[in-house]
BALOBA-1460 file (C-alpha; in Angstrom, 3 decimals):
// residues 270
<rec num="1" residu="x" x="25.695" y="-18.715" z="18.910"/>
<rec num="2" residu="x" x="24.058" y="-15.728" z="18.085"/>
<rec num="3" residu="x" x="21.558" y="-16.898" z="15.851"/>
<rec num="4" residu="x" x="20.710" y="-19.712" z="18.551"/>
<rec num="5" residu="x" x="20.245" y="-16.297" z="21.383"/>
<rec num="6" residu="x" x="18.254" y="-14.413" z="19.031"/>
<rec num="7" residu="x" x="15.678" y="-17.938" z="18.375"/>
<rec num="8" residu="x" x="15.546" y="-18.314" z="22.097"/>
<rec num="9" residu="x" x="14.486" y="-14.508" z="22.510"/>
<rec num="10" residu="x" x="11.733" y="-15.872" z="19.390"/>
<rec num="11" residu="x" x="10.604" y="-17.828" z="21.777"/>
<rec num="12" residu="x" x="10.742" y="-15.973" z="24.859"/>
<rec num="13" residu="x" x="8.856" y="-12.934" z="23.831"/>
<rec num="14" residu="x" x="5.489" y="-14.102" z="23.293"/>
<rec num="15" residu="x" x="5.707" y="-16.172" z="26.077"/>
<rec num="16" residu="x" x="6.228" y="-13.592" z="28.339"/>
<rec num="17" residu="x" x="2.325" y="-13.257" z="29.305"/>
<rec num="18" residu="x" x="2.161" y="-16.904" z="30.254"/>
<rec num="19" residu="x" x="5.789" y="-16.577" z="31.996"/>
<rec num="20" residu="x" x="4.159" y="-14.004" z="34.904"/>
<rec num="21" residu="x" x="1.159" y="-15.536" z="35.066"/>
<rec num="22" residu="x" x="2.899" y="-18.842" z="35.932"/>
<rec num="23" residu="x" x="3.935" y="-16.571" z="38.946"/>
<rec num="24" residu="x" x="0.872" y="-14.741" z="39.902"/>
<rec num="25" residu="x" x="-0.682" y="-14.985" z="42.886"/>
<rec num="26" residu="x" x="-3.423" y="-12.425" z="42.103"/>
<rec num="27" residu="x" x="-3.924" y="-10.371" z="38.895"/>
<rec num="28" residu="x" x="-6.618" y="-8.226" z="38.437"/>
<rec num="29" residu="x" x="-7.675" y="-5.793" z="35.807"/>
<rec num="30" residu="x" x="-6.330" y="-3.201" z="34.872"/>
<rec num="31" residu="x" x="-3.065" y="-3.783" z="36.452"/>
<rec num="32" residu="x" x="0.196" y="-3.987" z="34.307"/>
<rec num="33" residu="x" x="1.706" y="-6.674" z="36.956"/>
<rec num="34" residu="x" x="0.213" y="-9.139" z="39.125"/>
<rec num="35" residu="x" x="-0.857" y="-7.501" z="42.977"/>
<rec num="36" residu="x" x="0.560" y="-10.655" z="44.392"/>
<rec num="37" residu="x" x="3.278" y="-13.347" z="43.340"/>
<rec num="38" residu="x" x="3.402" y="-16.770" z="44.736"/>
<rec num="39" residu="x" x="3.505" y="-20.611" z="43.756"/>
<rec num="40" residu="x" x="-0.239" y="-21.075" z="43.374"/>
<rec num="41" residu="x" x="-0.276" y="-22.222" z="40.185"/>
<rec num="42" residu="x" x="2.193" y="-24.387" z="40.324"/>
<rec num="43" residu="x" x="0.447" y="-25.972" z="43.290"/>
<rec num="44" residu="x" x="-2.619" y="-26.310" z="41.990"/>
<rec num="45" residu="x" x="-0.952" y="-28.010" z="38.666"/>
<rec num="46" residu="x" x="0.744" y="-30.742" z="41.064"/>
<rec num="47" residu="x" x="-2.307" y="-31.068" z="42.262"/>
<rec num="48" residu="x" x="-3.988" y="-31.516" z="39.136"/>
<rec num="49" residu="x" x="-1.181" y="-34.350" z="38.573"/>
<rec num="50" residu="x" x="1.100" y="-32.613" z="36.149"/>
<rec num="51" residu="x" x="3.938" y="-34.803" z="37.216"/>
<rec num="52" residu="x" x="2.748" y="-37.864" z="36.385"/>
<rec num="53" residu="x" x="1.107" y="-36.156" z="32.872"/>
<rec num="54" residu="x" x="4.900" y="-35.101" z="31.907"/>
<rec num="55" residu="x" x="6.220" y="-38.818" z="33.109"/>
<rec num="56" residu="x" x="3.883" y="-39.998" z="30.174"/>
<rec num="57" residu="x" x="4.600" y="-37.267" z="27.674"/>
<rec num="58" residu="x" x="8.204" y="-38.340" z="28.285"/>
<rec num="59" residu="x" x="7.870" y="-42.155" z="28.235"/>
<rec num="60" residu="x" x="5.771" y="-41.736" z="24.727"/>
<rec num="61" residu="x" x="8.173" y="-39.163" z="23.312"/>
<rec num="62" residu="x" x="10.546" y="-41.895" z="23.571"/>
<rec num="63" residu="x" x="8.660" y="-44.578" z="22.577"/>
<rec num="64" residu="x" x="7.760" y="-42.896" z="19.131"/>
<rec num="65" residu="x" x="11.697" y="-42.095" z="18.579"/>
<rec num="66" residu="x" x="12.422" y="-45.814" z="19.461"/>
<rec num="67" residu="x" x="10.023" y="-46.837" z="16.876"/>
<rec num="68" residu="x" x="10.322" y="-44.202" z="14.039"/>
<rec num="69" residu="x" x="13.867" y="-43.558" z="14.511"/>
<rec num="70" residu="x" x="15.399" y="-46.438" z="13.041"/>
<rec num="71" residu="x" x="12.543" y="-46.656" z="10.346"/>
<rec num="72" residu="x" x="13.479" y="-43.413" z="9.264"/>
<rec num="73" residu="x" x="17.299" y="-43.944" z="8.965"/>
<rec num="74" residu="x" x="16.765" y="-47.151" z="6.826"/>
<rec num="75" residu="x" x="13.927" y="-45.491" z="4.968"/>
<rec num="76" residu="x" x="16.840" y="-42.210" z="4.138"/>
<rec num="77" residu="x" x="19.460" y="-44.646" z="3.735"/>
<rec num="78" residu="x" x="17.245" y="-46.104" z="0.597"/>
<rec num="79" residu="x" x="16.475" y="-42.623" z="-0.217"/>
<rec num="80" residu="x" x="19.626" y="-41.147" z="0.126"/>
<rec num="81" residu="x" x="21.667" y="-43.557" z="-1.435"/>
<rec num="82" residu="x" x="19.764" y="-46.587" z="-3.657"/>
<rec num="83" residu="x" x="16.344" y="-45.166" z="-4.945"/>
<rec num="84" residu="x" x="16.809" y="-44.476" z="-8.968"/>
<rec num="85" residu="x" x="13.271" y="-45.987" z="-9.561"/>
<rec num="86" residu="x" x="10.004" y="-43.502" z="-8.163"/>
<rec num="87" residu="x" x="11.423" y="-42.003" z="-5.914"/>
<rec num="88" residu="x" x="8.526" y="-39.139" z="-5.891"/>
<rec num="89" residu="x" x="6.162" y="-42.192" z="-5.622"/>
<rec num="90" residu="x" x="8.220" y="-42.705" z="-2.510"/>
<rec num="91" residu="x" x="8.072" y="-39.213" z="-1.281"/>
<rec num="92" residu="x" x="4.276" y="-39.003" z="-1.898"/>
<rec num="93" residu="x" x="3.497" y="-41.947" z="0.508"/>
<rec num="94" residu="x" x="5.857" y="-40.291" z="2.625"/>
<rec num="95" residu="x" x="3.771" y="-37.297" z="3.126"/>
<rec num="96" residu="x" x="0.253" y="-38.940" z="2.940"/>
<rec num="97" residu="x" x="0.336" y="-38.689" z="7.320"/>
<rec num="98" residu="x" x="1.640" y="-34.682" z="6.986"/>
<rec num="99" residu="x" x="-1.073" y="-33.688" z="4.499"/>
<rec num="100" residu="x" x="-3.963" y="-35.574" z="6.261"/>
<rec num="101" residu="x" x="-5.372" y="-33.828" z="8.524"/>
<rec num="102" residu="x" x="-4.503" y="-35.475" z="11.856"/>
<rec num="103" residu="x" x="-8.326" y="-35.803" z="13.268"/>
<rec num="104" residu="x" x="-8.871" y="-37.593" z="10.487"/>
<rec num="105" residu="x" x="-5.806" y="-40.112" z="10.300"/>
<rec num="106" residu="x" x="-6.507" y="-40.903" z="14.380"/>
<rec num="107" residu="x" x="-9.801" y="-41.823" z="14.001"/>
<rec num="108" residu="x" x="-9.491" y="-43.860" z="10.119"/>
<rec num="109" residu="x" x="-6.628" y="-45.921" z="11.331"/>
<rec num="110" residu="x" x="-8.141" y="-45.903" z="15.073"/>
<rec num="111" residu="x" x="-10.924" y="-48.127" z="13.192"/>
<rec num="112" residu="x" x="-8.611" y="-50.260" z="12.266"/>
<rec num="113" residu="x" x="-6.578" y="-50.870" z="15.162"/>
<rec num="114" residu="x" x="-9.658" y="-51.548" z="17.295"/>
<rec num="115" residu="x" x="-10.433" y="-54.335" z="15.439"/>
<rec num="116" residu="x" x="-7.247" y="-55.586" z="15.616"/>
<rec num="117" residu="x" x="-7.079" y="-55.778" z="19.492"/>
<rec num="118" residu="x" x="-4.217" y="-53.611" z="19.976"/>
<rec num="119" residu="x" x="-3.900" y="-51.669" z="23.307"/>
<rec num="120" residu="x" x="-4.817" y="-47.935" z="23.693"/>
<rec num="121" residu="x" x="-1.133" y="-47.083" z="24.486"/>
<rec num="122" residu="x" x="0.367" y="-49.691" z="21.694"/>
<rec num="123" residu="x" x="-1.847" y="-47.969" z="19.293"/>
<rec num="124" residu="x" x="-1.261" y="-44.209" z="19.940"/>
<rec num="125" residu="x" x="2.815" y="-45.318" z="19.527"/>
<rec num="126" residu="x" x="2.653" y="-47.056" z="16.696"/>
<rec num="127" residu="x" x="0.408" y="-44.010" z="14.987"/>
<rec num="128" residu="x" x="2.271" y="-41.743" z="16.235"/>
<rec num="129" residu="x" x="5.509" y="-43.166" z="14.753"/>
<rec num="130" residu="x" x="3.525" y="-43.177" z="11.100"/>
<rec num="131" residu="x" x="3.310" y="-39.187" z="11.717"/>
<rec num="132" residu="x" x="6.790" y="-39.080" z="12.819"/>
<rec num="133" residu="x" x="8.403" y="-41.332" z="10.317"/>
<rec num="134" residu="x" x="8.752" y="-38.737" z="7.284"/>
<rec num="135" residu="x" x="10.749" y="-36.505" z="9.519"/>
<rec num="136" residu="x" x="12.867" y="-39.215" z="10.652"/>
<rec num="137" residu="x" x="13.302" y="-39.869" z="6.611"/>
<rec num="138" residu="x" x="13.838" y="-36.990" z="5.328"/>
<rec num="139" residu="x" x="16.087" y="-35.849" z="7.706"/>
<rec num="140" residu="x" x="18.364" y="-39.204" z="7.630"/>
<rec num="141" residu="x" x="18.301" y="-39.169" z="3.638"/>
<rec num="142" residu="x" x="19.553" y="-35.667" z="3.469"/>
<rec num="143" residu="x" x="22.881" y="-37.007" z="5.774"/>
<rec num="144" residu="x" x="23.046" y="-40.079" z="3.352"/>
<rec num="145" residu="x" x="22.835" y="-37.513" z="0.389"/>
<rec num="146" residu="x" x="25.685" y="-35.810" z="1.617"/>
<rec num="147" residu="x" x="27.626" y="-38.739" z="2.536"/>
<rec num="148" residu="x" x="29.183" y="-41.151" z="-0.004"/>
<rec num="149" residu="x" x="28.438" y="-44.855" z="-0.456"/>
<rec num="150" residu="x" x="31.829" y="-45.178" z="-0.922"/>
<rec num="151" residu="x" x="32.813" y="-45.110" z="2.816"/>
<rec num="152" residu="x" x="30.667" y="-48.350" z="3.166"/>
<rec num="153" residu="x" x="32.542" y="-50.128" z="-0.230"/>
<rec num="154" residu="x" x="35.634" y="-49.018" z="1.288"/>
<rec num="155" residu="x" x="35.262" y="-50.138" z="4.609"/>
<rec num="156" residu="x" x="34.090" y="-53.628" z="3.321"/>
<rec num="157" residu="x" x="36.877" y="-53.470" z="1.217"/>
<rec num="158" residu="x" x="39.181" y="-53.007" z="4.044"/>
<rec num="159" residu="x" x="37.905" y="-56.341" z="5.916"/>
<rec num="160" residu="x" x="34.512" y="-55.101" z="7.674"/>
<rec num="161" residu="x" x="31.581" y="-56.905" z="7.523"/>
<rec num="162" residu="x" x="28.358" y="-55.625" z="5.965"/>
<rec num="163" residu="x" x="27.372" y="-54.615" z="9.723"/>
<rec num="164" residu="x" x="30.573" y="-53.161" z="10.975"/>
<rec num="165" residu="x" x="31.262" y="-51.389" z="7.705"/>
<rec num="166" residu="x" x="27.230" y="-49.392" z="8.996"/>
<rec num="167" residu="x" x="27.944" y="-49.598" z="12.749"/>
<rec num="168" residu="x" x="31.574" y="-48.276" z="12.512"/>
<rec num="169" residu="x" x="31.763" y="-46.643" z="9.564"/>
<rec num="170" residu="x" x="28.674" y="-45.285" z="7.960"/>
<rec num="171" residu="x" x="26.344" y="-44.444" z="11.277"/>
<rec num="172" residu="x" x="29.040" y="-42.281" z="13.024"/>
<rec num="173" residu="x" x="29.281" y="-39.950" z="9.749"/>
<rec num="174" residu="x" x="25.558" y="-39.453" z="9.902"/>
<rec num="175" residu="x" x="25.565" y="-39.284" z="13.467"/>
<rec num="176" residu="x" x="24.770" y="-35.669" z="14.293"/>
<rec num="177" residu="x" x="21.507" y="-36.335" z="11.444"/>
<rec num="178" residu="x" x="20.393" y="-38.979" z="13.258"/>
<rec num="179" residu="x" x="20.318" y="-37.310" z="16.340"/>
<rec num="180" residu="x" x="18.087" y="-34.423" z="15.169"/>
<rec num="181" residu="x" x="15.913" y="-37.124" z="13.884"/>
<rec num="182" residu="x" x="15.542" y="-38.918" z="17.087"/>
<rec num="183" residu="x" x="14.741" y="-35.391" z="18.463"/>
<rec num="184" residu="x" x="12.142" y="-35.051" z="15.914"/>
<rec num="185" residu="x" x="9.887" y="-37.533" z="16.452"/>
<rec num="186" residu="x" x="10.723" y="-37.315" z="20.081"/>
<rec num="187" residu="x" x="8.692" y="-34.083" z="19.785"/>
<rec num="188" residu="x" x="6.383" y="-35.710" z="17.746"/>
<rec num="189" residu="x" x="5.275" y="-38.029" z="20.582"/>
<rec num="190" residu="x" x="5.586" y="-35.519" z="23.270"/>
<rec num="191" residu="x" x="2.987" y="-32.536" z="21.469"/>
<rec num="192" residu="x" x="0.867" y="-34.312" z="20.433"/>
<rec num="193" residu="x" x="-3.085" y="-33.691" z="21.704"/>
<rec num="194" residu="x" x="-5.020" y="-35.109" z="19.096"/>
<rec num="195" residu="x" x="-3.948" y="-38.746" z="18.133"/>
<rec num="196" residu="x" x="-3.069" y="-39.350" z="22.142"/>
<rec num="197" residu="x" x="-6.726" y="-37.798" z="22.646"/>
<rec num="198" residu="x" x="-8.880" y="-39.714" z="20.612"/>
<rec num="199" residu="x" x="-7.074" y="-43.107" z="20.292"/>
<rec num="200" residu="x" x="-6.346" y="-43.174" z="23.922"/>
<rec num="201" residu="x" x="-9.669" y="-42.568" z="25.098"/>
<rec num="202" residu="x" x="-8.896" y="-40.587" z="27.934"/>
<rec num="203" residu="x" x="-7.178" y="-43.255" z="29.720"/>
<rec num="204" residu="x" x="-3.387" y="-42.089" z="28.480"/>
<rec num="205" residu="x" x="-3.291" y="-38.221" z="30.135"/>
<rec num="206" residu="x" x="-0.194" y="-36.614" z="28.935"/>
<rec num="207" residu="x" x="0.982" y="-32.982" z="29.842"/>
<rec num="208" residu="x" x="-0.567" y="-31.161" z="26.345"/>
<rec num="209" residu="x" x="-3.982" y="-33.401" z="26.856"/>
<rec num="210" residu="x" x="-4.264" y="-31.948" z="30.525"/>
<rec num="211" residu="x" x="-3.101" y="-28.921" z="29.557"/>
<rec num="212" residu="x" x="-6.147" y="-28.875" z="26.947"/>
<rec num="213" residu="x" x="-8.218" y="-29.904" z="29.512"/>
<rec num="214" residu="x" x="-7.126" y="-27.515" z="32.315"/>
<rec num="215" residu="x" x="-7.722" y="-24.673" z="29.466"/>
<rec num="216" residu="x" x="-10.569" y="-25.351" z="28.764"/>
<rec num="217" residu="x" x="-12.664" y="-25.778" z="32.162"/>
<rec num="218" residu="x" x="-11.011" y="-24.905" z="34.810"/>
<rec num="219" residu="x" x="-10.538" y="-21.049" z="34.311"/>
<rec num="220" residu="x" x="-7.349" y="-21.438" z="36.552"/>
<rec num="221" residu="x" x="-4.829" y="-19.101" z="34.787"/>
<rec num="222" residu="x" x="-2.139" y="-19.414" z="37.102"/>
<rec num="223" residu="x" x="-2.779" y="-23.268" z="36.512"/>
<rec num="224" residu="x" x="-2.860" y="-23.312" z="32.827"/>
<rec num="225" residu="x" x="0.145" y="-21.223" z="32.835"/>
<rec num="226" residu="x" x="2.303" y="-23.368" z="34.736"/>
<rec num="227" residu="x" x="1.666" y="-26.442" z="32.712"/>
<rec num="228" residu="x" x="1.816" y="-24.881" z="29.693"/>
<rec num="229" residu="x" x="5.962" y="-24.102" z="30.797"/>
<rec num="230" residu="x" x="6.415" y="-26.951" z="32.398"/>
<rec num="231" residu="x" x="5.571" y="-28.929" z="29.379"/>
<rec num="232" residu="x" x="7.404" y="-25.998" z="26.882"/>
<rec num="233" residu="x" x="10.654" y="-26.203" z="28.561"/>
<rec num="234" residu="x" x="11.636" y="-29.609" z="28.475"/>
<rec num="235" residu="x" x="11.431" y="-29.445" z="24.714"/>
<rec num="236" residu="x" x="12.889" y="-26.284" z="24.603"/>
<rec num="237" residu="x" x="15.935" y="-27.666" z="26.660"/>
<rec num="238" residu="x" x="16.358" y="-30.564" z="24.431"/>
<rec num="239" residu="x" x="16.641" y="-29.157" z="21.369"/>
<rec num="240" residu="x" x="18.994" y="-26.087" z="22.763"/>
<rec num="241" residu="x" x="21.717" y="-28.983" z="24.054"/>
<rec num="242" residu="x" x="21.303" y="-30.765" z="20.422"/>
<rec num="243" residu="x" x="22.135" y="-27.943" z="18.486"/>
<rec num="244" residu="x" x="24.874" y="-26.967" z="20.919"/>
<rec num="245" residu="x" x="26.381" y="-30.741" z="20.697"/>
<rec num="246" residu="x" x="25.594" y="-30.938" z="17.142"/>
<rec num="247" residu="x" x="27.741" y="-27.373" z="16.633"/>
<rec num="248" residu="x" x="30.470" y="-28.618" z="19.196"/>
<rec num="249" residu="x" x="30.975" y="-31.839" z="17.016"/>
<rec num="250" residu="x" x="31.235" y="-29.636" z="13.493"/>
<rec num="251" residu="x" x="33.383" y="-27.515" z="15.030"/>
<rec num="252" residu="x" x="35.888" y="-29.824" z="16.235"/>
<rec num="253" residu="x" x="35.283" y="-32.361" z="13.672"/>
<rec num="254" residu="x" x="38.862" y="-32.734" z="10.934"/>
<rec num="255" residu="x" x="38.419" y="-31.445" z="7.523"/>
<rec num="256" residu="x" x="37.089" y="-33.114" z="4.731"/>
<rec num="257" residu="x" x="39.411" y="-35.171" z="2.932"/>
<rec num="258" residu="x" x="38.747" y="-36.349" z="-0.668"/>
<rec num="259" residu="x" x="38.493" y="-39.830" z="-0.825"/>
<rec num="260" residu="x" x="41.001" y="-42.661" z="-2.034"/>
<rec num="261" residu="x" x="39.546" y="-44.916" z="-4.721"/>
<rec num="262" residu="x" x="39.199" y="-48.492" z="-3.362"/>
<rec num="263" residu="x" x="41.682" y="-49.890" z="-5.734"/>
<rec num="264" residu="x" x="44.072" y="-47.792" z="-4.691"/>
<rec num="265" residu="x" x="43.187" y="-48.348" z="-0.467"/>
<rec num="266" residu="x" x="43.184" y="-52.283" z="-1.917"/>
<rec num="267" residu="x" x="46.753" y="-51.665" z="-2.797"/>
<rec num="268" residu="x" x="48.056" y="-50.075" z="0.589"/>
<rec num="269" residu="x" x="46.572" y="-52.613" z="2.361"/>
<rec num="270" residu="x" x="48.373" y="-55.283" z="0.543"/>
């Protein structure tokens, strides 16, 4: 808990600036504080329609963790548990969208996707879920590298089938990975200014591309400074409930046990 206050005060600190100008009614120089406090800003970002820009942030946030979610946890599963061949090969590929810089992967694969046909919103989720994929992966393989194969032989063992033996058995021990993978490229698809920028043509306006925009020409500081929390704190939230249910559910999870061998689990069930 401590660690989680002091990452939130992280945070907090150099946001204080942007935190009383979200308030400020009238600021002028050289004054410490604002002469006058009011809702301005936030008015004038409502205005600007910063509720419908974080409806779209949201709706693409979980679009991309729909999509690059599940991608991820089969990619860790193979990663975690089955890959003896290449697996830097693997991990290269992995990171090709990471080291790329992202101008340049939104407008090479935007090429591409225009003349396929897709749709400006279809497109921006589907790159967006390559960029978020090798979080999704890496995060899921490191649960399946802490969590033995066994649990699936012995389930299947036991009676399961091949998809109750992942549903019931193997998923709900990598549960609490999977969740901070979701949460990753949830994030991944609500940031993100470039890719939603360019590919989108202008047509998809989430909360960071106004926010850019607002920053950049309308010289409205109480403005700016209201989106910019408004679309900080959602994140912020999110993440601070994971940890806190991810920390809840070690805390009050049972020891580790050490594992029976399947013969011996074959026997007992006999």
């Amino acid at each position: 808990m401590v660690g989680l206050v002091l990452a939130l005060l992280w945070l907090a600190v150099p946001l204080a600036p942007v935190l009383v100008w979200a308030g400020a009614e009238r600021w002028s120089y050289p004054d410490l504080l604002p002469g006058a406090w009011g809702v301005v800003g936030w008015r004038d970002a409502a205005a600007a329609g910063l509720q419908l820009a974080l409806l779209r942030s949201l709706a693409l946030g979980l679009a991309v963790a729909a999509v690059a979610t599940p991608l991820g946890v089969m990619t860790g599963r193979v990663l975690g548990w089955r890959l003896t061949g290449r697996p830097r090969l693997v991990v290269a590929l992995l990171l090709v969208p990471l080291v790329l810089p992202p101008f340049a992967v939104a407008m090479g694969l935007d090429v591409v996707l225009i003349r396929v046909g897709l749709p400006e919103l279809v497109s921006v989720v589907l790159l967006l879920s390559v960029v978020a994929i090798p979080y999704t992966a890496y995060t899921s393989a490191t649960a399946f590298a802490r969590t033995s194969p066994e649990l699936e032989v012995q389930a299947r063992a036991l009676g399961a089938t091949p998809r109750q033996a992942r549903l019931r058995v193997v998923l709900p021990a990598v549960r609490g990975s999977i969740l901070v993978a979701a949460l990753l490229a949830f994030l991944v698809g609500w940031s993100d200014y470039v890719v939603t920028l360019l590919v989108g043509g202008g047509q998809l306006v989430t909360a960071p591309v106004l926010l850019g925009a607002a920053a950049s020409g309308s010289g409205n500081d109480a403005a700016v400074a209201s989106m910019a929390l408004a679309t900080l704190v959602p994140p912020v939230a999110l993440v601070t409930v994971a940890a806190l249910r991810i920390r809840g559910s070690r805390s009050t999870a049972p020891p580790d046990r050490p594992s029976e061998s399947v013969p011996e689990q074959e026997r007992m069930h006999r």
